[in-house]
C-alpha positions in Angstrom: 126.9 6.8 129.2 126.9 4.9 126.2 128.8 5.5 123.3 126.6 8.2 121.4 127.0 9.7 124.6 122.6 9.1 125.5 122.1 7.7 128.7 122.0 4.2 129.7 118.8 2.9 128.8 117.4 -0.1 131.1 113.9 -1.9 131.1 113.1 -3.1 134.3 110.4 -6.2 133.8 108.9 -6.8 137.1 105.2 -7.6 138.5 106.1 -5.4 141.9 105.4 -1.3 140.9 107.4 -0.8 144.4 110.1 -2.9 143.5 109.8 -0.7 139.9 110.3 2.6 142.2 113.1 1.4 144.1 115.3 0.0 141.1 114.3 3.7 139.2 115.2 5.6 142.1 118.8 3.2 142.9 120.0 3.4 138.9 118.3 7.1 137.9 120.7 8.3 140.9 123.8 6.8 138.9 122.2 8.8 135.6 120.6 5.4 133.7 117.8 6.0 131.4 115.2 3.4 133.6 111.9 2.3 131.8 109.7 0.0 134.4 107.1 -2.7 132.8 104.6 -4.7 134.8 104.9 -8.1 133.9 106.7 -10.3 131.2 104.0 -9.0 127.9 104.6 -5.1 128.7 108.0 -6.3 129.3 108.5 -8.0 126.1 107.4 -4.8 124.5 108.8 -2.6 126.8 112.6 -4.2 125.5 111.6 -4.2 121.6 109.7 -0.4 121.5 113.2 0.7 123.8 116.0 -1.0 122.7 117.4 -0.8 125.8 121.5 -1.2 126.5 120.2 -3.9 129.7 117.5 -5.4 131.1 116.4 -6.3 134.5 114.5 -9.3 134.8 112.2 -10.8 137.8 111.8 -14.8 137.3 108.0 -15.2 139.2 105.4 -12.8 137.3 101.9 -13.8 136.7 101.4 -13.5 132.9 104.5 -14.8 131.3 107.1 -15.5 133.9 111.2 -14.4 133.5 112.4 -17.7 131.8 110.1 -17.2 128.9 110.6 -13.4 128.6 114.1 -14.7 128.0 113.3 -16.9 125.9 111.2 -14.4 123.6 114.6 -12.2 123.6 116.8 -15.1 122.9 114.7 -15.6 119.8 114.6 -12.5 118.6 117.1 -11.3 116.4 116.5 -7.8 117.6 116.6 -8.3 120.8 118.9 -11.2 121.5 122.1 -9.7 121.9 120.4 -7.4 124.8 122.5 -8.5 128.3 119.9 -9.1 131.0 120.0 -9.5 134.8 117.9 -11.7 136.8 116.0 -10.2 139.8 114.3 -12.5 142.1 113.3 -13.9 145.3 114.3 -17.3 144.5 117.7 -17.7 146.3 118.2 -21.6 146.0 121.4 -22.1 144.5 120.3 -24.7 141.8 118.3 -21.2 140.0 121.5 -19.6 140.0 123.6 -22.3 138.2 120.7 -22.9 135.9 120.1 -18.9 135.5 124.1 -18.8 135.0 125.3 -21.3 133.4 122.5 -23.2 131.5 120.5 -20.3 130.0 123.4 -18.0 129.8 122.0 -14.9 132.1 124.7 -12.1 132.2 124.0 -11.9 136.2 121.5 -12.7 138.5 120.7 -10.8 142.0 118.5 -12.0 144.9 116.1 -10.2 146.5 116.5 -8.5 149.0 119.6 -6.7 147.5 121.2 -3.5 148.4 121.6 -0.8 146.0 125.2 -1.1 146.1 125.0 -4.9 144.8 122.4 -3.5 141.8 124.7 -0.7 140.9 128.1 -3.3 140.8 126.0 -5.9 138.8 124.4 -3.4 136.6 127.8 -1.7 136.1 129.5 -4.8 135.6 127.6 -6.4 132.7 127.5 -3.3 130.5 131.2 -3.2 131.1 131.3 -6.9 129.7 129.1 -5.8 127.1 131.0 -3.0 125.9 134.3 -5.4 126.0 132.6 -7.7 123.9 131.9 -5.3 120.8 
């Protein structure tokens, strides 16, 4: 719960409506607030109609891919303080360190993942979120 005591809210910004369903069903279970968007532009307005406490984030979409959905956040002054959470096949270690360290992703999860891993990571960053206000 968050501090005014309204659910979690979390976007989840993917191009996969099963992958949508599965994240939904895994984070409505632990009581989140879950909003799904297909693809990076209902995504980007997904996250600014919401305001949502995290987002979830898939790299390859076919509109407007994860790196410039984070991007549009970054630059906006609503939405740039939002933590986010990289979802994606792309497992090659080079993605993570750039997802990590270079543009400053709060955590990043490879597909396939289990639901305990999404819950931990999802957990985790609004826990560093909340320490950091």
């Amino acid at each position: 719960m968050s501090p005014d005591n309204r659910a979690t809210k979390v976007v989840v910004v993917e191009d996969d409506p099963e992958m949508i369903n599965l994240v939904k069903l895994i984070l409505k279970k632990e009581g989140f607030d879950v909003t799904g968007a297909m693809g990076g532009r209902d995504g980007l307005e997904a996250i600014e109609h919401d305001s949502p406490d995290l987002v979830l984030l898939d790299l390859m979409m076919p509109d407007i891919d994860g790196w410039e959905v984070y991007q549009a956040m970054k630059a906006n002054d609503t939405m740039k303080n939002i933590p986010v959470i990289i979802i994606t096949a792309k497992a090659q270690s080079i993605d993570k360190v750039l997802g990590l360290h270079i543009a400053k992703v709060d955590d990043y999860i490879t597909k396939p993942f289990s639901p305990g891993e999404l819950v931990a990571s999802v957990r985790k960053v609004l826990a560093d979120q909340q320490e950091a206000t």
